[in-house]
LOKE-944386 format. One line per field, with one value per residue (C-alpha): residue in three letters; residue number from 0; x, y, z. Coordinates in nm, 2 decimals, decimal comma, padded with zeros to 4 digits, m for minus. Each point is the difference from the previous one (the first is absolute). Example, Ala and Ser with C-alpha at 12.3 -4.5 7.8 and 13.67 -1.06 7.14 Angstrom:
resn = [Ala Ser]
resi = [0 1]
x = [01,23 00,14]
y = [m00,45 00,34]
z = [00,78 m00,07]
END
This chain:
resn = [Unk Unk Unk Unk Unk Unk Unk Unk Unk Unk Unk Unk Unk Unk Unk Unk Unk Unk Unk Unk Unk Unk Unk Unk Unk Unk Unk Unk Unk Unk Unk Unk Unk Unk Unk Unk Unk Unk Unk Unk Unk Unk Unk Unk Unk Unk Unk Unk Unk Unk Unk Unk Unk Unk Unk Unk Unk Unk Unk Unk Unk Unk Unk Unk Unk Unk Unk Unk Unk Unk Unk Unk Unk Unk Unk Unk Unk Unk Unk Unk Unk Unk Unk Unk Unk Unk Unk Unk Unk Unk Unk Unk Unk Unk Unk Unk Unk Unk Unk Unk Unk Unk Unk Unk Unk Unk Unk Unk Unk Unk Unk Unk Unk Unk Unk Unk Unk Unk Unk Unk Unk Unk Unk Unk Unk Unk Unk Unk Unk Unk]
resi = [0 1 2 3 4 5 6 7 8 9 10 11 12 13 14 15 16 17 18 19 20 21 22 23 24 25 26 27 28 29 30 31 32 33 34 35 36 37 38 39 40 41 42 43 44 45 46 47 48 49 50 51 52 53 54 55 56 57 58 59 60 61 62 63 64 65 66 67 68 69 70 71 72 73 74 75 76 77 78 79 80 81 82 83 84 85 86 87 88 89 90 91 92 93 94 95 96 97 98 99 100 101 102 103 104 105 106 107 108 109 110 111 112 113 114 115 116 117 118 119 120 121 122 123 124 125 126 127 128 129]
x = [01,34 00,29 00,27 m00,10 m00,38 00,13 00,20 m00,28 m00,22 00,27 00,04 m00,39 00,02 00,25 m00,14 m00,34 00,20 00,19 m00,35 m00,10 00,27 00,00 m00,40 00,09 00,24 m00,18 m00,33 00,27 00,11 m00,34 m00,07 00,33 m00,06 m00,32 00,04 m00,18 00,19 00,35 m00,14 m00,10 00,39 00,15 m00,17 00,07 00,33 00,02 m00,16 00,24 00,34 m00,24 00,02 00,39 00,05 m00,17 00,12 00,36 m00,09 m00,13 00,32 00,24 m00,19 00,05 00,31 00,10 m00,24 00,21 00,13 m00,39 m00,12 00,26 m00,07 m00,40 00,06 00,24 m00,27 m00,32 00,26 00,02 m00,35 m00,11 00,28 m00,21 m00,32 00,33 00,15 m00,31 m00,14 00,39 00,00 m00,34 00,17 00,27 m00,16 m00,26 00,08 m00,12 m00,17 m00,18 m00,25 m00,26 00,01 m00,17 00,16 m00,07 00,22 m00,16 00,21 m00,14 00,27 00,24 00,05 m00,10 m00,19 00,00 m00,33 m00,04 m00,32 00,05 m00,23 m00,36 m00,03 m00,29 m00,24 m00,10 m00,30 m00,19 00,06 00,27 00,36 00,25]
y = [03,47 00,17 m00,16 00,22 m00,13 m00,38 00,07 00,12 m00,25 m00,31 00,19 m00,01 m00,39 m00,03 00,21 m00,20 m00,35 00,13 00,08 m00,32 m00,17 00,19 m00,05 m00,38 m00,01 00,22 m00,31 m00,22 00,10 00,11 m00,35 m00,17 00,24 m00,03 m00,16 m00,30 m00,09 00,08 m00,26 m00,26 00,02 00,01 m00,32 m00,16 00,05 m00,12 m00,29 m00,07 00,09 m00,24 m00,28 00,03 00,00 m00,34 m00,16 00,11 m00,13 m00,35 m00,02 00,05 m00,30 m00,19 00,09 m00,07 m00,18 m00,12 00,39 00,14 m00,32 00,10 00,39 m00,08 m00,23 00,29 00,24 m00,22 m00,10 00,34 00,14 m00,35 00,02 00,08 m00,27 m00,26 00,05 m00,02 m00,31 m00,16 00,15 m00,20 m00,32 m00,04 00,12 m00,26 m00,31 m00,31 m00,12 00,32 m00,07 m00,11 00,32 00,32 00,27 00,41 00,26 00,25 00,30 00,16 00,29 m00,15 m00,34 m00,22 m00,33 m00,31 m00,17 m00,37 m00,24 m00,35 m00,02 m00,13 m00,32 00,07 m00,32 00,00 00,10 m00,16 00,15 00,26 m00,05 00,15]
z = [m06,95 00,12 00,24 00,29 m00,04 m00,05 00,33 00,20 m00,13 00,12 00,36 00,04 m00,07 00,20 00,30 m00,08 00,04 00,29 00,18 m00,09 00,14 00,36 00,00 00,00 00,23 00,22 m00,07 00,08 00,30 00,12 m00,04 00,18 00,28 00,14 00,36 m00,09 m00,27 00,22 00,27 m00,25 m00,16 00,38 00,12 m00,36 00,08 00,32 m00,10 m00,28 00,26 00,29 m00,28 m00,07 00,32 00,06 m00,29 00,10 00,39 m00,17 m00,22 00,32 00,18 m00,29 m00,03 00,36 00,21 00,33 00,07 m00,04 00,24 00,22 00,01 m00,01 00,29 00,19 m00,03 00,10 00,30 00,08 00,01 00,17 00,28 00,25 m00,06 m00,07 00,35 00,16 m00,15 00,05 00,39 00,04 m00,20 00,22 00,34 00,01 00,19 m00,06 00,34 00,00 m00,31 00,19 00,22 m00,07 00,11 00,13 00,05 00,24 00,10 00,34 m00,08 00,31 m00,16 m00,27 00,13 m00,20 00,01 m00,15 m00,05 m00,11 m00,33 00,01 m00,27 m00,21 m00,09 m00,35 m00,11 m00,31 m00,28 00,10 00,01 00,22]
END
């Protein structure tokens, strides 16, 4: 054979490998591209980022307990403010004579009225506790 054939034949086999090549790739990206496959690797990696995360978070309380109590008890402080001065209002307003009262609030729209009953005692009945 002469060097121009021997050339020709090498670029054929080289052209032929080249195809093959960009037919694979062109499999493999077919395949790393189909939508299922791109939602399967996103929530893979978000679970694997949502597990650092933690890991990090549980290596901070570790790592410092009193300053996450404190900034746990700041925020459920916070969010609870208003149920905490409500039930602390009611603590402190209640007077001590008046447990035996039951009290209503009606307003009329002109002015509130305070109405008070002494409470009924209740007799035991058999079986049932009060």
């Amino acid at each position: 054979m002469s060097g121009t054939t021997q050339d020709i034949t090498r670029m054929k086999r080289e052209a032929e490998a080249a195809r093959a090549r960009l037919s694979s790739t062109l499999g493999a990206l077919h395949y790393r591209l189909q939508p299922g496959r791109i939602a399967s690797n996103a929530w893979e990696g978000v679970k694997d980022k949502g597990s650092v995360i933690a890991e990090d978070a549980v290596e901070a309380v570790k790592a410092r307990p009193a300053i996450v109590s404190g900034v746990l008890a700041a925020f459920t402080l916070f969010f609870a403010r208003k149920p905490l001065k409500s039930a602390v209002s009611r603590l402190f307003s209640r007077h001590g004579d008046d447990e035996d009262l039951i009290t209503t609030r009606v307003d009329s729209g002109k002015e509130n009225y305070d109405l008070t009953a002494p409470l009924a005692a209740r007799t035991p009945i058999e079986g049932v506790s009060a």
